[in-house]
N, C-alpha and C positions, 0 to 999 in steps of 0.2 A: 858471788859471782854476778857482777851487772848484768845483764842481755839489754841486746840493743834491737829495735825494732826497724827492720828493714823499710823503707816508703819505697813504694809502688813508683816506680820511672816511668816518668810522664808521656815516654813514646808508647807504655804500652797502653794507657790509658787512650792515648789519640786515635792509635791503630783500633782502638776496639770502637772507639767513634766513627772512625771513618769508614769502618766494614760494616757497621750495622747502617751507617747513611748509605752507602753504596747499595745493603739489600732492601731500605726501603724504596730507594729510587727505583732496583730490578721489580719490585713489587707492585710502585706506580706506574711503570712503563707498560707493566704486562694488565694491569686494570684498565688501562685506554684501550691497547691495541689487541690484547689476548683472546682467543677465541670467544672466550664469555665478554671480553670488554663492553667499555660503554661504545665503541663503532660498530661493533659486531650484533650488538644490542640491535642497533638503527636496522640492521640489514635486517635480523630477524624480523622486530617490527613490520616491517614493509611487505616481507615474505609473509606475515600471519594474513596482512591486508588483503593479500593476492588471494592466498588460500581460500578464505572466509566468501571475496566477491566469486569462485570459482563454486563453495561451495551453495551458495545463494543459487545459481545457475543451475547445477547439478539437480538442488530440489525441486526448483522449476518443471526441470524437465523427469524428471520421476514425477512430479504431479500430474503432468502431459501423461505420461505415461498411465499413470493407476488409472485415470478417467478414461484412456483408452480400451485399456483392459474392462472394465467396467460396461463398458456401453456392451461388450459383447458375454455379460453374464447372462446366464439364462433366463434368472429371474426377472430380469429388467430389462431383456432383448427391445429395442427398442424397432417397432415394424419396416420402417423405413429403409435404416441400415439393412436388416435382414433381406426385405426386398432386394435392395443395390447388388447385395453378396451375392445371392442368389441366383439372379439375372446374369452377373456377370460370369458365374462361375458356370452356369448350364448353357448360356448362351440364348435365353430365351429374350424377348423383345415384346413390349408393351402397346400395344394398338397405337396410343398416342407417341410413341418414340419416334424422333425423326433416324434413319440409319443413312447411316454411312459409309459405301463400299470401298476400301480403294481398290483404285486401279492396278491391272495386273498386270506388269508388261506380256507382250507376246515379240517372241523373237522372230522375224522376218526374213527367210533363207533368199 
């Protein structure tokens, strides 16, 4: 009993070419434009730029800061400041200080 060996029809062969071209194309489409894409990339990038000059900033002024905080530790009270605080906070006035009153209206019936 001969058998005969059936050959694969060419349509089905094409169909399977053409669906796997189609999902590479969905696959290149979504590498350009896809959230992780190469555009989205760009956005990121620029976003880390921002971040990074903000962060640069930030340290800045936390440095402002800890040297603020510093000038008023105990051990290295610096007299000057101390005096300023002092003065300002008792309301006491230094020989050599020029003062400054203002004026106070008075209401005239």
């Amino acid at each position: 009993m001969p058998t005969r060996v059936k050959r694969p029809s060419i349509l089905i062969k094409l169909s399977i070419t053409v669906g796997l071209i189609a999902f590479q194309g969905y696959l290149g489409y979504h590498v350009v434009t896809g959230a992780f894409g190469i555009e989205s990339q760009k956005e990121m990038f620029e976003e880390i730029r921002i971040l990074e000059a903000r962060e640069a900033a930030l340290g800045i002024e936390i440095d402002s800061y800890r040297h603020r905080i510093a000038l008023l530790d105990p051990r290295k009270l610096d007299p000057d400041i101390l005096t300023e605080r002092a003065r300002a906070l008792l309301g006491l006035v230094h020989p050599d200080d020029v003062l400054i009153v203002p004026a106070q209206h008075v209401a005239v019936n």
